[in-house]
C-alpha positions as CSV (number, residue, x, y, z in Angstrom):
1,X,-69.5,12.0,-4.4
2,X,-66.7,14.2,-4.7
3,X,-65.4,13.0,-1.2
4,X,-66.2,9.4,-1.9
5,X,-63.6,9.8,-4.3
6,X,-61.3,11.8,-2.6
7,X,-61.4,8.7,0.0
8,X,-61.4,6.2,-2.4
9,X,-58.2,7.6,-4.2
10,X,-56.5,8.7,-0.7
11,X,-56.9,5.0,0.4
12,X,-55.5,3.6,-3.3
13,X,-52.4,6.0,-2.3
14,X,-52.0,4.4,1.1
15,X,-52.3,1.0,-0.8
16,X,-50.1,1.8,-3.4
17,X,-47.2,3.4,-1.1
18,X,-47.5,0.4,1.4
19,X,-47.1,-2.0,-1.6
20,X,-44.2,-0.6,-2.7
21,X,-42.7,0.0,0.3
22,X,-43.1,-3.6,0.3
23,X,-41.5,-4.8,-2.9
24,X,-39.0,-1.7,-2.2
25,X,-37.3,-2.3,1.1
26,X,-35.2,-5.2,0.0
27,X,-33.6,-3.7,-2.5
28,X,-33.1,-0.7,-0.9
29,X,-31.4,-2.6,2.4
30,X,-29.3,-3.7,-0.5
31,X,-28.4,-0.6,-2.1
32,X,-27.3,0.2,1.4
33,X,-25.4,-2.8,1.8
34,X,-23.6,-2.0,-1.6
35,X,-23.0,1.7,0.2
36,X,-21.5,0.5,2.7
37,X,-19.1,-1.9,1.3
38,X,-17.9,1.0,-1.6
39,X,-17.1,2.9,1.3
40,X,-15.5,0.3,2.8
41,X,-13.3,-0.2,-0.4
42,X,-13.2,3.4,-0.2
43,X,-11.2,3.6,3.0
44,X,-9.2,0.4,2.5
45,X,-8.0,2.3,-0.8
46,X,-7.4,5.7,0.7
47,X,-5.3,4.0,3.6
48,X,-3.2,1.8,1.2
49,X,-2.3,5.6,-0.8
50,X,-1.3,6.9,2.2
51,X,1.0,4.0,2.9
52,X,2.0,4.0,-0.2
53,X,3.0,7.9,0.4
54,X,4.3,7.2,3.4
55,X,6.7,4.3,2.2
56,X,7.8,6.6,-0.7
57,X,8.4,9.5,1.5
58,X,10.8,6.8,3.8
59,X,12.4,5.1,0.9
60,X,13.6,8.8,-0.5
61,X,14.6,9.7,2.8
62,X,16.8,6.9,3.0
63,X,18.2,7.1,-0.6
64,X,19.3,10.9,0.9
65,X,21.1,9.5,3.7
66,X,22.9,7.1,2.0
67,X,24.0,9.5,-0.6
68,X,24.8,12.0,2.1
69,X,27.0,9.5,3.9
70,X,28.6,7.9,0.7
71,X,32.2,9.3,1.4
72,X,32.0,8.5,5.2
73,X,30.0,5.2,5.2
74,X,30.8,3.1,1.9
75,X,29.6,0.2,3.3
76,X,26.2,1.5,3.9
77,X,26.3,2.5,0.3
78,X,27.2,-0.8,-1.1
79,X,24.8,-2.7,1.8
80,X,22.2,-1.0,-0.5
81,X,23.5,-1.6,-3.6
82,X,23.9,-5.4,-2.9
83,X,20.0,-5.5,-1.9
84,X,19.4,-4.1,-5.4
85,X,21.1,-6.6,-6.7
86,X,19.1,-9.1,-5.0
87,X,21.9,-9.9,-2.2
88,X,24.7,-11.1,-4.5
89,X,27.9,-10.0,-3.5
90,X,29.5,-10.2,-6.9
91,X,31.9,-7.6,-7.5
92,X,31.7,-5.6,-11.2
93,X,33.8,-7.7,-14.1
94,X,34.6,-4.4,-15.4
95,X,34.2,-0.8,-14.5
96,X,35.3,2.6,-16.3
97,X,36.4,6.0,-15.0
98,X,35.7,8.1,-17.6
99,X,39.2,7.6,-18.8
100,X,40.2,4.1,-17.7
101,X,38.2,1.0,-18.3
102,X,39.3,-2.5,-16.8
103,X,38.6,-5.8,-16.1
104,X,41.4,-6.4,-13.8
105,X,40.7,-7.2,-10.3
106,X,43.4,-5.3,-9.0
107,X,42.6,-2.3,-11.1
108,X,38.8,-1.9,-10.7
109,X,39.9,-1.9,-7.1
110,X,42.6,0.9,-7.4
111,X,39.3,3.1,-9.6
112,X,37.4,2.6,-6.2
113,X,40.2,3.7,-3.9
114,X,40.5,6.9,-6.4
115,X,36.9,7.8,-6.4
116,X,36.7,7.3,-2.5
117,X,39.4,9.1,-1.9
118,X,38.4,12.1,-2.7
């Protein structure tokens, strides 16, 4: 009797692990679809950070160079500062020194020759 059950319980197992093997095995192919497309996201977001990095290293490297270059290449200088702007070319309708503030053409252009000359 004792094996009779032993039988009759082994084969309930069997029935019992098939059926939800069964019911089990779609939503497990979809848990591994949901895997799989989190680690897609995964990568797509670690890729865009390290473009992101690498763009930010760039940009800063540029912002050196044109600093570095101010005195000998003004016009890289103000090529920048004109994108900025949003590629106006308007020059400032005032501008101050420290000491001098104008709104004269003539003058805001000597304040540029003084502080490019040196």
């Amino acid at each position: 009797m004792d094996q009779n059950m032993s039988s009759v319980i082994s084969r309930m197992q069997d029935t019992l692990a098939k059926m939800f093997d069964r019911e089990l095995k779609p939503i497990k192919e979809e848990l591994s679809e949901i895997k799989d497309s989190m680690n897609f996201l995964i990568t797509q977001f670690e890729d865009m950070k390290r473009s992101n990095e690498l763009t930010t290293e760039r940009y800063n490297k540029y912002i050196e160079l044109i600093e570095a270059n101010m005195s000998k290449n003004p016009r890289q200088f103000w090529t920048y500062i004109k994108a900025k702007r949003g590629g106006t070319s308007s020059y400032p309708t005032s501008m101050s020194d420290g000491r001098t503030t104008t709104s004269d053409g003539d003058l805001i252009c000597e304040l540029f020759s003084d502080y490019f000359a040196c």
